[in-house]
Backbone as CSV, one residue per row, in Angstrom:
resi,resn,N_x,N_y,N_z,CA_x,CA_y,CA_z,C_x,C_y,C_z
1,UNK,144.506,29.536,137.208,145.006,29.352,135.867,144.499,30.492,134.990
2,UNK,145.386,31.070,134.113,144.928,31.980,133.405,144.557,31.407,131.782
3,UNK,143.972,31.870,131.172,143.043,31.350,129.989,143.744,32.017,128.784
4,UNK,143.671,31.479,127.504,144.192,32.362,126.529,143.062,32.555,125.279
5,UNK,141.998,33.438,124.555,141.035,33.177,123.974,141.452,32.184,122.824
6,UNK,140.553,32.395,121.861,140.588,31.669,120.755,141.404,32.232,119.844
7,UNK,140.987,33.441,119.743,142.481,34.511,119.130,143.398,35.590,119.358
8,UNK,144.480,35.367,119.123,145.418,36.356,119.929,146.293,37.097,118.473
9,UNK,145.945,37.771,118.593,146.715,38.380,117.683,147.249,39.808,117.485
10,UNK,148.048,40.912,116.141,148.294,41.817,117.243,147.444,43.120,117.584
11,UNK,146.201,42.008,116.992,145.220,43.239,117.284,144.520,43.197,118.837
12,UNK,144.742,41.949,119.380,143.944,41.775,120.350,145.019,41.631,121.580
13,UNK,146.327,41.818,121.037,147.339,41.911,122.125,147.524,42.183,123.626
14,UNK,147.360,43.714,122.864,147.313,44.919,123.953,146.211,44.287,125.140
15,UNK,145.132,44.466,125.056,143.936,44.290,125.444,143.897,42.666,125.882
16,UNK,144.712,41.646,125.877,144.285,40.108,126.028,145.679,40.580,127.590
17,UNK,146.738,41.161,127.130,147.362,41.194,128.203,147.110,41.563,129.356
18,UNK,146.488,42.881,129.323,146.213,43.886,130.370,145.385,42.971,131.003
19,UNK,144.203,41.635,130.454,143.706,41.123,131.049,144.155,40.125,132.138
20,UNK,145.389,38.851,131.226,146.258,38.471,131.896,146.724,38.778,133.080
21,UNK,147.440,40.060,133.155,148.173,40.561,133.881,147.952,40.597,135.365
22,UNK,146.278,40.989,134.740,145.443,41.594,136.284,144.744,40.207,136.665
23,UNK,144.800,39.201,135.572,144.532,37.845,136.421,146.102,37.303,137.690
24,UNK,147.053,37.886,136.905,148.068,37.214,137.470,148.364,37.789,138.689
25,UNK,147.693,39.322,138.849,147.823,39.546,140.491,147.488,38.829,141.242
26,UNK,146.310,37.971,140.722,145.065,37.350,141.669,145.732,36.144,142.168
27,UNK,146.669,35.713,141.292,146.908,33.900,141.724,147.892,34.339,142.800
28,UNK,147.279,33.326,143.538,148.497,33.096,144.813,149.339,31.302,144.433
29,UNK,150.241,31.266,144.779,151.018,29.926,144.299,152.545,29.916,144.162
30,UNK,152.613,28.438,143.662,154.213,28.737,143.535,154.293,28.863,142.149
31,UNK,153.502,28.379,141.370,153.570,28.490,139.731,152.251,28.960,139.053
32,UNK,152.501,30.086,138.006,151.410,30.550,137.418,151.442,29.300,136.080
33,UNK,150.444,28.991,135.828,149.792,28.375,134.110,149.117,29.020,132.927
34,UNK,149.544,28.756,131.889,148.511,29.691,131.134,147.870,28.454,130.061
35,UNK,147.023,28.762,129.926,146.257,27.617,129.169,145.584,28.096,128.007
36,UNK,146.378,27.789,126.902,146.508,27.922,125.531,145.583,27.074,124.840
37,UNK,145.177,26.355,124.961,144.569,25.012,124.232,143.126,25.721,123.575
38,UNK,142.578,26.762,124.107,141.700,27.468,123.452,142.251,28.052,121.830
39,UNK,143.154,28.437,121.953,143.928,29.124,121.047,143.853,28.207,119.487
40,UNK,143.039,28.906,119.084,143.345,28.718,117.157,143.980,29.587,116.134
41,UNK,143.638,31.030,116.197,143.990,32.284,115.691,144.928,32.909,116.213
42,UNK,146.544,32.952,115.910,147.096,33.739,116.696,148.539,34.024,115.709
43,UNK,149.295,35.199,115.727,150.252,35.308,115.557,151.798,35.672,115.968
44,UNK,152.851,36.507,115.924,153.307,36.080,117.323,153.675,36.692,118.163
45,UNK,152.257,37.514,118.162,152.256,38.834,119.054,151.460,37.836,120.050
46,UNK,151.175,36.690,120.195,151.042,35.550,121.359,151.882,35.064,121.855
47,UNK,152.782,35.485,121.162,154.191,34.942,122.123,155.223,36.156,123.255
48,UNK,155.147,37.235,122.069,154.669,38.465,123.158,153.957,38.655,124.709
49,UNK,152.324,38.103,124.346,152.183,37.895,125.058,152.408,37.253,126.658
50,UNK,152.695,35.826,126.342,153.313,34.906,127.277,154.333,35.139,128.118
51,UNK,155.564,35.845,126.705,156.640,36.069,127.474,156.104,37.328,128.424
52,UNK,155.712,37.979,128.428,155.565,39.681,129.449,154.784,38.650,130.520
53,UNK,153.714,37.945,130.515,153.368,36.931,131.536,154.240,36.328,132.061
54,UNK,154.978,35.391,131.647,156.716,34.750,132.197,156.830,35.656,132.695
55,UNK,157.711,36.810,132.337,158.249,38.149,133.206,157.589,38.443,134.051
56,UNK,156.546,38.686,134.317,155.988,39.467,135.850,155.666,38.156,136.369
57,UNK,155.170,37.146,136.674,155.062,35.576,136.732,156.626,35.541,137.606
58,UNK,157.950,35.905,137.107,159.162,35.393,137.752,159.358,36.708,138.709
59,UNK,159.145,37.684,138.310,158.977,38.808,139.222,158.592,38.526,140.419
60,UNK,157.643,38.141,140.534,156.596,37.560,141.542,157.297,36.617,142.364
61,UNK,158.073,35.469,141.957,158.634,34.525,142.408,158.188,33.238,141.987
62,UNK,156.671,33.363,141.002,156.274,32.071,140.925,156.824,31.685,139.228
63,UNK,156.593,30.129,138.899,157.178,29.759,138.138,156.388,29.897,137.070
64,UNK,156.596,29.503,135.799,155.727,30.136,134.946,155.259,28.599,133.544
65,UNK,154.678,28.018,133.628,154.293,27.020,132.503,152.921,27.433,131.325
66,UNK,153.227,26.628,130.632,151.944,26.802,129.596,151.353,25.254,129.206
67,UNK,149.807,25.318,129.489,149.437,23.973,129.110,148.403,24.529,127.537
68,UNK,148.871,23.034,127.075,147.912,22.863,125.786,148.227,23.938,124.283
69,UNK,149.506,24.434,124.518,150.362,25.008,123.806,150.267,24.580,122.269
70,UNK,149.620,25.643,121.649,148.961,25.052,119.937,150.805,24.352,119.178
71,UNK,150.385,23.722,118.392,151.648,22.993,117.676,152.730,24.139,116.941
72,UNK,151.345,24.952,116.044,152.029,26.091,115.480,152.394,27.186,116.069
73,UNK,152.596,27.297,117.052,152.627,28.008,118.004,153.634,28.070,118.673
74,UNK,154.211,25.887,119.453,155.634,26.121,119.786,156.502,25.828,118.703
75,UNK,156.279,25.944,117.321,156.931,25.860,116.191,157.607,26.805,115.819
76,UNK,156.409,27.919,116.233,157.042,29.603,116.361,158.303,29.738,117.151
77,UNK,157.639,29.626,118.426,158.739,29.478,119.681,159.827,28.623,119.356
78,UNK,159.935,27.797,118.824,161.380,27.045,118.458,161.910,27.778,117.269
79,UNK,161.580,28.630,116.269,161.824,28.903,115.012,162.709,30.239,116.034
80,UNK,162.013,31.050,116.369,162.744,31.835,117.864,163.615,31.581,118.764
81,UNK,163.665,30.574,118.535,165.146,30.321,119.700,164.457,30.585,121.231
82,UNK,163.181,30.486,121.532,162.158,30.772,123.109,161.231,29.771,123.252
83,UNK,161.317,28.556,122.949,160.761,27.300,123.599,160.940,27.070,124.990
84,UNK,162.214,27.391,125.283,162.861,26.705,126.666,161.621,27.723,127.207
85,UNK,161.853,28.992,127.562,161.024,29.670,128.203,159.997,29.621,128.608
86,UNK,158.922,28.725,127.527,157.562,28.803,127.430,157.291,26.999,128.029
87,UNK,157.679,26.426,129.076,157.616,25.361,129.774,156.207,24.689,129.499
88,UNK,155.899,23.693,128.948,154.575,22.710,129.203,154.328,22.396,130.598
89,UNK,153.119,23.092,131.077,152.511,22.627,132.671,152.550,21.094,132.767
90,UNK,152.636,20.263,133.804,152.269,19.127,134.048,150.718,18.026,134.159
């Protein structure tokens, strides 16, 4: 499972991804997770984020969910028309 800090924003973008990314080589599976629930500070260069995770995540072949997804956050994502995308893990 990959982790999301406490703040994401678009200062910490660049640098939260590259981390991501190179977690997401590591997982072996049929579905990657990202686990948001840390997340207080963010704007929606976190959604940025996610999605480029989704993308190499489907690249890969594996499926792509998000658990613990802040409120304001998929509020964003629905205000965007990219909820569907950003799937709640089980």
């Amino acid at each position: 499972m990959l982790v999301l800090p406490p703040e994401l924003t678009h200062r910490q973008a660049s640098a939260c991804l590259r981390l991501l990314l190179q977690g997401l080589q590591a997982l072996a599976g049929a579905q990657v997770v990202v686990d948001a629930s840390a997340l207080q500070r963010f704007d929606s260069a976190a959604l940025a984020v996610l999605l480029a995770c989704r993308r190499r995540a489907l690249a890969r072949g594996q499926a792509f969910a998000v658990k613990g997804l802040p409120a304001g956050l998929a509020s964003m994502a629905q205000l965007y028309g990219i909820d569907a995308l950003l799937p709640a893990s089980a």
